[in-house]
C-alpha positions as CSV (number, residue, x, y, z in Angstrom):
1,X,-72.3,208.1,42.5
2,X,-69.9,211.1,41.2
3,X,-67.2,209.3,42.6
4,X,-67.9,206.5,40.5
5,X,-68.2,208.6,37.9
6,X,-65.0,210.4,37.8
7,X,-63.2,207.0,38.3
8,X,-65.2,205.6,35.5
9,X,-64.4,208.9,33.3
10,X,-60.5,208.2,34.3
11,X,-60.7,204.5,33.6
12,X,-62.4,205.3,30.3
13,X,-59.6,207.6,29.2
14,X,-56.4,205.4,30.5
15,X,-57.3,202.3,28.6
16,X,-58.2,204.0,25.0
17,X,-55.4,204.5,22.7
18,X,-55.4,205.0,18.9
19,X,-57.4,202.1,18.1
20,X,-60.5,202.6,20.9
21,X,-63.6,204.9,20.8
22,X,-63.3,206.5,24.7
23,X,-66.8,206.5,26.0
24,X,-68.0,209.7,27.0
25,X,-69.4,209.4,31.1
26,X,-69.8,213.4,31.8
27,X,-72.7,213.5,29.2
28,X,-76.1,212.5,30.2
29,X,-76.4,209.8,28.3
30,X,-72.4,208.1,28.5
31,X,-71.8,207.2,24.1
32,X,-69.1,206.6,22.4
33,X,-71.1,207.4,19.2
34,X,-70.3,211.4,19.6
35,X,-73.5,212.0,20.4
36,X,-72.8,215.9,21.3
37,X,-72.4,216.6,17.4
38,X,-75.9,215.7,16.5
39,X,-78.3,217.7,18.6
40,X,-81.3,216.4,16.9
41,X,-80.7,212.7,17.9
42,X,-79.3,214.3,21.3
43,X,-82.7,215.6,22.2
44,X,-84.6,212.9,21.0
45,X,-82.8,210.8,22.8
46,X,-82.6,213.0,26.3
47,X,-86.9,213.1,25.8
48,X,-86.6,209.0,25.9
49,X,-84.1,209.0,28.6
50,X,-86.8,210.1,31.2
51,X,-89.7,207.5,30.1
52,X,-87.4,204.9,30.4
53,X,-86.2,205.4,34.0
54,X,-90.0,205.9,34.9
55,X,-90.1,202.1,33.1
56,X,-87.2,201.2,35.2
57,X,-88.4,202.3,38.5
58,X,-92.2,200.6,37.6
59,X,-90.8,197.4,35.8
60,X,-87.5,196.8,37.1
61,X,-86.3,195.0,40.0
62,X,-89.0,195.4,43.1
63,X,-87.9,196.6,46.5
64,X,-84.4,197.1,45.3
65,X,-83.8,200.4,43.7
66,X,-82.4,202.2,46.7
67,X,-80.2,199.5,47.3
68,X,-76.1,199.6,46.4
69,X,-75.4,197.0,44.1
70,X,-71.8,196.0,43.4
71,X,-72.1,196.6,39.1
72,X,-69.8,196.2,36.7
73,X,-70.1,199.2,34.3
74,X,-68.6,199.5,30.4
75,X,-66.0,201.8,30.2
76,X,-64.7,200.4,26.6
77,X,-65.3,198.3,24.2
78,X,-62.4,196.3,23.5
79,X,-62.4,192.8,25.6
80,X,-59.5,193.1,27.3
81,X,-60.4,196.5,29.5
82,X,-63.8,197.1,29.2
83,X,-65.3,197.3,31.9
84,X,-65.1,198.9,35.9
85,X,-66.6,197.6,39.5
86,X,-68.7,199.6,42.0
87,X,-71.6,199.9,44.3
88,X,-74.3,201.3,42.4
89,X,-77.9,202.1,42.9
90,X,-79.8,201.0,39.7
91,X,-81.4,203.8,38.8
92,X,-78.6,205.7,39.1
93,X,-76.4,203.4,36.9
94,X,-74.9,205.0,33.9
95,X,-77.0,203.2,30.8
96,X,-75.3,204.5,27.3
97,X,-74.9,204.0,24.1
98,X,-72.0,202.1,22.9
99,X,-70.5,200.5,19.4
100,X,-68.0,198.3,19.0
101,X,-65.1,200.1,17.0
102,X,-65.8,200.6,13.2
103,X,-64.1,198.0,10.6
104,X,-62.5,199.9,8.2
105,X,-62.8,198.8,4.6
106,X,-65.7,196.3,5.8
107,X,-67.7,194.4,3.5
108,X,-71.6,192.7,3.2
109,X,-70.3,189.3,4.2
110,X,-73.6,187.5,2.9
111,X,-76.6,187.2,0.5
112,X,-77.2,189.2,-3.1
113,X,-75.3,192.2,-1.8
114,X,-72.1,189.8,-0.5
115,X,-68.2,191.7,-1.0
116,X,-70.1,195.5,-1.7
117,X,-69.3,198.1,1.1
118,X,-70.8,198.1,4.1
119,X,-74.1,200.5,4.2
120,X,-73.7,203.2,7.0
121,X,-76.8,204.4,6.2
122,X,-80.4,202.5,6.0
123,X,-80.6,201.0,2.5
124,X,-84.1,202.3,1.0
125,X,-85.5,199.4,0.3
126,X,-84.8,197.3,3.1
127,X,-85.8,199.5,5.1
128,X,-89.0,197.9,6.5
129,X,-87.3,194.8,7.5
130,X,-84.8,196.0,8.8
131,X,-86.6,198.3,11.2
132,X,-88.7,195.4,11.9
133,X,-85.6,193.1,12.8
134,X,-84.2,196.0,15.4
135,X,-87.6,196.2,17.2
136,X,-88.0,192.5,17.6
137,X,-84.5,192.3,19.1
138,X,-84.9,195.5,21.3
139,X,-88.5,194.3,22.5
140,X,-86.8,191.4,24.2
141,X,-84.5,193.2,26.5
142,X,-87.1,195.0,28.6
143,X,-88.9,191.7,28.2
144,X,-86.9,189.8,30.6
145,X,-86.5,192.7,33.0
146,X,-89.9,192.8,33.9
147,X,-89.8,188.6,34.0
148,X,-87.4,189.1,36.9
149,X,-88.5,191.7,38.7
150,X,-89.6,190.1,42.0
151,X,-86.9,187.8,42.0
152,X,-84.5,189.8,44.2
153,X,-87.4,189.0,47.2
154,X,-86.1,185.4,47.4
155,X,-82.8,185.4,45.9
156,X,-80.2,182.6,47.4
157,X,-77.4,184.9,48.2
158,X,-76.5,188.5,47.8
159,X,-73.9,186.8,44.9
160,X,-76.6,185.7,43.2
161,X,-78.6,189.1,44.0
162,X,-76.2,190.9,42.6
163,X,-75.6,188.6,39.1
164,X,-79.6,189.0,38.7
165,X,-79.4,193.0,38.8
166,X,-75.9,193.1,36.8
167,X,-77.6,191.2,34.1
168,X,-81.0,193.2,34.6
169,X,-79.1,196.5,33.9
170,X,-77.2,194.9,30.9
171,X,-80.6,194.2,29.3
172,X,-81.5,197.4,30.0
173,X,-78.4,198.9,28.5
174,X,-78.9,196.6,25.2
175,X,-82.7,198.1,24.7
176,X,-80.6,201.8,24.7
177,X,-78.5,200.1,21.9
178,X,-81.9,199.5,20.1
179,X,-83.7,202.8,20.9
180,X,-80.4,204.6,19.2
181,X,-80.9,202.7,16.0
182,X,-84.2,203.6,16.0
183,X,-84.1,206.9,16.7
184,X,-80.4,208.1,15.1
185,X,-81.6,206.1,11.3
186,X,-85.7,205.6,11.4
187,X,-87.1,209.4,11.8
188,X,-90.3,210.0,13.2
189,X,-91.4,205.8,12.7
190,X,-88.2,205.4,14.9
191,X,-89.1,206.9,17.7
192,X,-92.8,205.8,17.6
193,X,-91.2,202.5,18.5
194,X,-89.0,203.1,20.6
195,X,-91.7,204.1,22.7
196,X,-93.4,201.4,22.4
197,X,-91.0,199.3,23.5
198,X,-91.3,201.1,27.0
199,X,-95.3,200.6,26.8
200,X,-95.8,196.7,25.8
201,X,-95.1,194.6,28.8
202,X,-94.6,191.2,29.6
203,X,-97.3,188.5,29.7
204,X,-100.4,191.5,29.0
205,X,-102.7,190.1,27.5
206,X,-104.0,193.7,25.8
207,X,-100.0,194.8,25.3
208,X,-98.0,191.4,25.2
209,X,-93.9,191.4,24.1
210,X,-93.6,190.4,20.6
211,X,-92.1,186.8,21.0
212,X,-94.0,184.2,23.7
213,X,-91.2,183.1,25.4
214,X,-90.6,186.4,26.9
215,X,-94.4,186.6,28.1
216,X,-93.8,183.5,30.3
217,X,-93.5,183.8,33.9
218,X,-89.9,183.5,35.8
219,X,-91.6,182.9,39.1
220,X,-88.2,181.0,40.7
221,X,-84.6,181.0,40.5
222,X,-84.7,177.7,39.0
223,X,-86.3,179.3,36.3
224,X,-83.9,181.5,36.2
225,X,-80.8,180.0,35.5
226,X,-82.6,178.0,33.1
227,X,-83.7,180.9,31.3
228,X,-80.2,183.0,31.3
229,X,-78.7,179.6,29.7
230,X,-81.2,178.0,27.5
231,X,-82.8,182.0,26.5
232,X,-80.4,184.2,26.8
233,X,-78.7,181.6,24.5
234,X,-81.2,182.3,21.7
235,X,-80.2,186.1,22.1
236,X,-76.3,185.1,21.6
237,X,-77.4,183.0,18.4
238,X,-79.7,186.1,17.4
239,X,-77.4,188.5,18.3
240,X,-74.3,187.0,16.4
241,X,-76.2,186.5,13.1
242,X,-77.4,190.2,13.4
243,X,-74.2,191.2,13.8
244,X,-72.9,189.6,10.5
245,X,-75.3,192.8,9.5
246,X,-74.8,194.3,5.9
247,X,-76.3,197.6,7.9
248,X,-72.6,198.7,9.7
249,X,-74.3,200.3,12.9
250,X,-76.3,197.2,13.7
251,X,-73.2,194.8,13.6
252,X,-71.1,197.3,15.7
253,X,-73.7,197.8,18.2
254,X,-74.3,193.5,18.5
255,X,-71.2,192.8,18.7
256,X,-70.3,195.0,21.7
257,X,-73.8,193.3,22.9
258,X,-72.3,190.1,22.1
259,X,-69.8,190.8,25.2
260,X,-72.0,191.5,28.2
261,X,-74.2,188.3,27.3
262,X,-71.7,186.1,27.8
263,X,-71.8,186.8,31.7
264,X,-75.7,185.8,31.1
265,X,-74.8,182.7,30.1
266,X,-72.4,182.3,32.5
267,X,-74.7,183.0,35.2
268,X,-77.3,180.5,33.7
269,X,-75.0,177.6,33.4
270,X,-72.8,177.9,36.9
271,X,-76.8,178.8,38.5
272,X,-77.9,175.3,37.2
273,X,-74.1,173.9,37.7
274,X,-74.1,175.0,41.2
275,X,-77.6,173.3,41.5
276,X,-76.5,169.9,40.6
277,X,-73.5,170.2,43.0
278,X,-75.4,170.9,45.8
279,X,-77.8,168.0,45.0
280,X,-75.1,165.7,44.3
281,X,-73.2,166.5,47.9
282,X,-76.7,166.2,49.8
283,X,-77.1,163.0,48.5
284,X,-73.2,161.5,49.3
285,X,-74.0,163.1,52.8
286,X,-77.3,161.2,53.3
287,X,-75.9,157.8,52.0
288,X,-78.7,158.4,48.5
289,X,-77.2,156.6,45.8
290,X,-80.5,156.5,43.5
291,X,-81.3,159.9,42.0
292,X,-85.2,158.4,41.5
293,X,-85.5,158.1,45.5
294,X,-87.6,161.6,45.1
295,X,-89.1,161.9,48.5
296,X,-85.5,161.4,50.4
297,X,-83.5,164.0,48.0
298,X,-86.5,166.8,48.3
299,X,-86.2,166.0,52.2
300,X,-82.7,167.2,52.0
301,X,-83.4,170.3,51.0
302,X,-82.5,170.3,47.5
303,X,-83.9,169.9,43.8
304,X,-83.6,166.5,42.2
305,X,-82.0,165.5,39.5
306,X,-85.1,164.3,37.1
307,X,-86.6,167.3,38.3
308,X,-83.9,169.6,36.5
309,X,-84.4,167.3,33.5
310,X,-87.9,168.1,33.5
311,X,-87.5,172.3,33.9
312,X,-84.9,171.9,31.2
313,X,-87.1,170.1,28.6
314,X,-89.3,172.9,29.3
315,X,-87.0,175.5,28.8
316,X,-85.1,174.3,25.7
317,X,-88.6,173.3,24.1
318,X,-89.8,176.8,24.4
319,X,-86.6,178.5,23.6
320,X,-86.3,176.6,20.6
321,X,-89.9,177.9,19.7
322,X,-88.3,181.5,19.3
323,X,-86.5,181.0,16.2
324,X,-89.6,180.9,14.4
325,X,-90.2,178.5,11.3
326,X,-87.4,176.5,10.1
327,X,-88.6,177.4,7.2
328,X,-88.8,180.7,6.4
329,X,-89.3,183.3,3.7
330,X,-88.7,186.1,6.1
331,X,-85.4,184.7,7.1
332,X,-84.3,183.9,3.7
333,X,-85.4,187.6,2.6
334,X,-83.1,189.0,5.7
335,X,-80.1,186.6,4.6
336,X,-80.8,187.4,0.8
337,X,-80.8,191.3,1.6
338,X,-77.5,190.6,3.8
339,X,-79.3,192.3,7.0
340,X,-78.3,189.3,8.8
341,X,-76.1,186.6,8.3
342,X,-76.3,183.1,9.9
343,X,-73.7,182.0,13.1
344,X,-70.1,181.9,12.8
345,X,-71.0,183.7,8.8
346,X,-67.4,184.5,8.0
347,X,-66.1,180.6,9.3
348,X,-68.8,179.0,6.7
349,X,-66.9,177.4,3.5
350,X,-70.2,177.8,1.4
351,X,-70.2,180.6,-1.3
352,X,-72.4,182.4,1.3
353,X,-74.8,183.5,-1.4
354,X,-77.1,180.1,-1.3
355,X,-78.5,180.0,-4.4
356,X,-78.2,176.8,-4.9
357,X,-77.6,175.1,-2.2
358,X,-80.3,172.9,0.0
359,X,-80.0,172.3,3.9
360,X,-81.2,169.3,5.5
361,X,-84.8,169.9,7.4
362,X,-86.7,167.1,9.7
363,X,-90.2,167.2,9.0
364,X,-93.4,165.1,9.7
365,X,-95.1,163.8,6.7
366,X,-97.8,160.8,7.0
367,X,-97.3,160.4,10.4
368,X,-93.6,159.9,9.8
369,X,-90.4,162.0,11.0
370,X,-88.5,162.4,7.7
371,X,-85.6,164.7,6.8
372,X,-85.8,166.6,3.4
373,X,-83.0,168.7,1.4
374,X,-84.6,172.3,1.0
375,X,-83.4,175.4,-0.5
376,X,-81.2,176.6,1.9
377,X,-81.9,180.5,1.5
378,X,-85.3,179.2,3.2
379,X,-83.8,177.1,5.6
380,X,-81.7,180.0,7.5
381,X,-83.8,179.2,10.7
382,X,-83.7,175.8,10.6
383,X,-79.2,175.7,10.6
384,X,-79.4,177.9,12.9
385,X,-82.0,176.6,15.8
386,X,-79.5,173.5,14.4
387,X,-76.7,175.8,15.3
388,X,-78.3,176.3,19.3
389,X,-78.7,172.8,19.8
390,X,-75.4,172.0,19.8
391,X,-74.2,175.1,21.4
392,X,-76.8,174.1,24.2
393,X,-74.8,171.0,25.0
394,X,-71.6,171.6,26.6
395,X,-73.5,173.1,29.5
396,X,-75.2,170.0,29.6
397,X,-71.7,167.7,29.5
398,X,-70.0,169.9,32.7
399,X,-73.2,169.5,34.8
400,X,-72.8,165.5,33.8
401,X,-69.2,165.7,35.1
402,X,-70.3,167.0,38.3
403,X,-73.2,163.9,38.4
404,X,-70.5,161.6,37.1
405,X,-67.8,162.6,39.6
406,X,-70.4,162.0,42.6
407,X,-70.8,158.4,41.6
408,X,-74.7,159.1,40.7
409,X,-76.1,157.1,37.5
410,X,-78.0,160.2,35.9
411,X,-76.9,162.5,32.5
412,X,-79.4,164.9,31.8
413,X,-80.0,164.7,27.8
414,X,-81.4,167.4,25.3
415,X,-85.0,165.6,24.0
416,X,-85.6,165.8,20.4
417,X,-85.9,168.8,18.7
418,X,-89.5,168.3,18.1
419,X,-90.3,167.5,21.7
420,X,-93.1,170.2,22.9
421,X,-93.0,172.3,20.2
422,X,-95.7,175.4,18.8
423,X,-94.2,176.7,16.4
424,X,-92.6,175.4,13.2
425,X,-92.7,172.4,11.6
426,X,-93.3,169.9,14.9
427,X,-96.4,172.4,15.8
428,X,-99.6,170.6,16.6
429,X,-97.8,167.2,16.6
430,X,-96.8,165.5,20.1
431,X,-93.4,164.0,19.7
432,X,-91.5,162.7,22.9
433,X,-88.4,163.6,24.0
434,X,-86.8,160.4,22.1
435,X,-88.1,161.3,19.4
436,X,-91.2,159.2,19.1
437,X,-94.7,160.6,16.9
438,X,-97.6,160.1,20.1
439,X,-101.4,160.5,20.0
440,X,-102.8,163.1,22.4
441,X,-103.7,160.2,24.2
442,X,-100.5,158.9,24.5
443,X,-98.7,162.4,25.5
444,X,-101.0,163.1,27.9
445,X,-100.4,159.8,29.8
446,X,-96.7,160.2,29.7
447,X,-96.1,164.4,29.4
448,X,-96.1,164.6,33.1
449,X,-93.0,162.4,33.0
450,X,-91.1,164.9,30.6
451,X,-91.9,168.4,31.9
452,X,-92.3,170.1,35.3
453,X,-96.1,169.8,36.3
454,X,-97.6,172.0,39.3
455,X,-96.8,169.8,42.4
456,X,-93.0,170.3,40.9
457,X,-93.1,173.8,41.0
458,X,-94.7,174.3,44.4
459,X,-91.8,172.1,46.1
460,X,-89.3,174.4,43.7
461,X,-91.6,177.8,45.5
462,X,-90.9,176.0,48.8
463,X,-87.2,176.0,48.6
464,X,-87.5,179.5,47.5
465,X,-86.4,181.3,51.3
466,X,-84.3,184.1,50.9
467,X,-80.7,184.2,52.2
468,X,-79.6,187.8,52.3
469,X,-76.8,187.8,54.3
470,X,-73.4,188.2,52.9
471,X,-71.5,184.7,52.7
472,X,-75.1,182.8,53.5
473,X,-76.5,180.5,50.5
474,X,-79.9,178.3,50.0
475,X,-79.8,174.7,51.2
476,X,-80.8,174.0,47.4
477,X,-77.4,175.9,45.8
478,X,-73.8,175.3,46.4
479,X,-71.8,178.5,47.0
480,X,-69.7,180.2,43.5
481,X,-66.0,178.8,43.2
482,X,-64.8,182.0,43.1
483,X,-66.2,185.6,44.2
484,X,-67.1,188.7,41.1
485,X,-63.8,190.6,40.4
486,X,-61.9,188.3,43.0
487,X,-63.7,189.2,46.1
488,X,-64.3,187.1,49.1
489,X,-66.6,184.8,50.1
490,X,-68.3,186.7,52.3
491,X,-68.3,190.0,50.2
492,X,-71.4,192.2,51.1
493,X,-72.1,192.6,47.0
494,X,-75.7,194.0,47.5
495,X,-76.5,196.7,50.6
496,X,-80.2,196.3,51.0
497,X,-81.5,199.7,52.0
């Protein structure tokens, strides 16, 4: 590990010139926030380091922390250098603190506070919310760790091994951006919760996480490029309109964020994309031209293609379920106050004060699907669920190319944005995927059709064998195109101890 070290401390200090922050990898906890100049925060945080590598080593990846894992680590925070490659233990990998580099001159982009300087300090009395929105985002990053954690026992390949723990770790690193808001601008409440973010834990029913999708089980791979596209997608929406932040830290410290979670999503949609291919080749090999001949395809060893539909209905329709009420008084007081802005904020032509202006919202009213102009300031989480859909769908058209390409007549299609909802306005109503009001009657009859039910999921367990040898993949997956940071094929990316 100190060799590592001393090349990361190198790297750090050969790509930063005048306009970088160089990240500081001799201290304890690596920063590029100076951390050494406040020795109040310093110690705070040195007291929390400790808890959460205890919560590492209980929650995080099972049967893997003595293993050497081929990591990618952040030595910068500028897109072009950022970051360095290495085998790693986990436990021993160098978590930090770092902020994208300060904007000078910058300016509250949105809401009642829109063109005044940005605050650099917590404004007095937004202060509740705002805490509020920096422990609902941090809760989610341990979240998902402890979804994962037994998924290394069955993984498909050391390659995909190795993308589980790299985006494990970066989770991990984005709850230390959390904690440091906390703890640096929220005093004694501050680091009451970010404690508690190491104590609540996925799917407890005494000590749940915050938001239900990240109390849901990832039991397979499946599941989990599904999740790391469709879920970790929400964080990208989330994480973009947070940092369109009024409050300076929190926009510096999302939009680094903003930079590792694009390899989640990457992950999530070549996991699925890889999926299809290997479907689509079995199926040219065995002479199956009809993607509904079920029995045959799951004989080959690989997922079919409705099947995918099905685990993807299921994991859009909860996803989309996580950005709460499209209508909202809570998101239009965090837009008004200019705590958080809505996607692409600074590309939107509007006078990005919404005072006026209405947004279109589908509702059900007399048993009808109707869409209504409301106030746009309380419509902030219905443009931008709005916002994911169509984000969502170029995933979607690349794994149709593939299908398309093998000669297969399939297209996997989003289902309605009402389609298996709980929360919002399409809660307590059953609407199909084409966008059709049922009766429970109705939905129960045809739901088995739409989503995954449990037969699906033990044939998906049943393809779940691991393959841990390097250049070896699952029947069920086709191997990556190219190898992390150009290496081989047959790269040995994990050492299993």
């Amino acid at each position: 590990m100190s060799e590592q070290l001393d090349t990361l401390v190198e790297v750090s200090e050969s790509i930063h010139g005048d306009n970088f922050v160089e990240v500081k990898y001799d201290d304890l906890i690596p920063n590029n926030v100076d951390l050494s100049s406040d020795r109040q925060l310093l110690r705070a945080l040195e007291a929390w380091h400790p808890n959460y590598l205890d919560w590492w080593k209980e929650m995080g990846p099972e049967g893997f922390q003595e293993s050497e894992v081929y990591l990618r680590t952040a030595v910068g925070v500028d897109p072009t250098g950022w970051a360095k490659f290495g085998h790693v233990k986990m436990p021993e990998y160098r978590w930090g603190i770092l902020l994208a580099p300060k904007v000078e001159g910058r300016t509250i982009p949105c809401g009642r506070h829109k063109g005044q300087a940005a605050w650099q300090e917590v404004p007095g009395e937004y202060r509740s919310l705002l805490r509020r929105l920096i422990v609902v985002q941090g809760d989610t990053e341990p979240a998902s760790v402890e979804q994962q954690r037994y998924l290394g026992k069955t993984a498909p390949s050391l390659y995909d091994m190795r993308n589980l723990f790299q985006v494990n770790v970066e989770e991990g690193r984005h709850l230390w951006a959390m904690v440091y808001l906390l703890v640096k601008y929220f005093g004694k409440d501050g680091r009451e919760e970010a404690q508690a973010l190491l104590e609540r834990r996925s799917g407890q029913q005494d000590n749940p996480r915050i938001l239900g999708a990240f109390n849901e089980r990832t039991p397979d791979w499946l599941s989990f490029f599904m999740f790391t596209y469709f879920t970790d997608r929400d964080g990208k929406m989330q994480l973009a309109a947070l940092a369109e932040s009024g409050f300076d830290p929190l926009s510096r410290s999302c939009r680094f964020m903003l930079t590792e979670e694009a390899h989640h999503l990457f992950v999530g949609e070549t996991g699925v994309g890889r999926t299809v291919e290997a479907t689509c080749t079995a199926m040219k090999k065995a002479g199956i031209t009809d993607p509904y001949d079920i029995e045959a395809i799951r004989a080959l060893g690989v997922v079919d293609l409705p099947l995918l539909q099905r685990k993807a209905n299921f994991h859009m329709s909860v996803t989309r379920d996580l950005f709460g009420s499209e209508i909202s008084s809570n998101a239009a007081d965090a837009f008004s106050s200019g705590l958080k802005g809505r996607f692409n904020e600074a590309n939107l032509t509007d006078d990005h004060e919404l005072q006026e202006a209405t947004y279109p919202v589908m509702q059900v009213e007399n048993g009808q699907l109707v869409t209504n102009e409301i106030p746009a300031l309380r419509a902030i989480n219905s443009r931008l669920l709005d916002d994911y859909i169509a984000d969502c769908q170029g995933g979607l058209d690349r794994w149709n190319k593939t299908i398309e390409n093998a000669g297969i007549d399939f297209k996997f299609t989003q289902p309605h944005k009402g389609f298996n909802r709980r929360i919002g306005e399409f809660a307590g109503h059953r609407i199909s995927p084409y966008g059709e009001l049922l009766t429970e009657e109705a939905w129960q009859a045809q739901s088995g059709a739409w989503l995954p039910n449990d037969s699906d999921m033990a044939f998906i367990n049943s393809l779940m064998k691991p393959c841990h040898q390097p250049g070896e993949y699952a029947s069920w997956i086709a191997p990556p195109r190219v190898g992390i940071n150009k290496q081989a094929t047959d790269f040995e990316y994990v050492k299993i101890a």
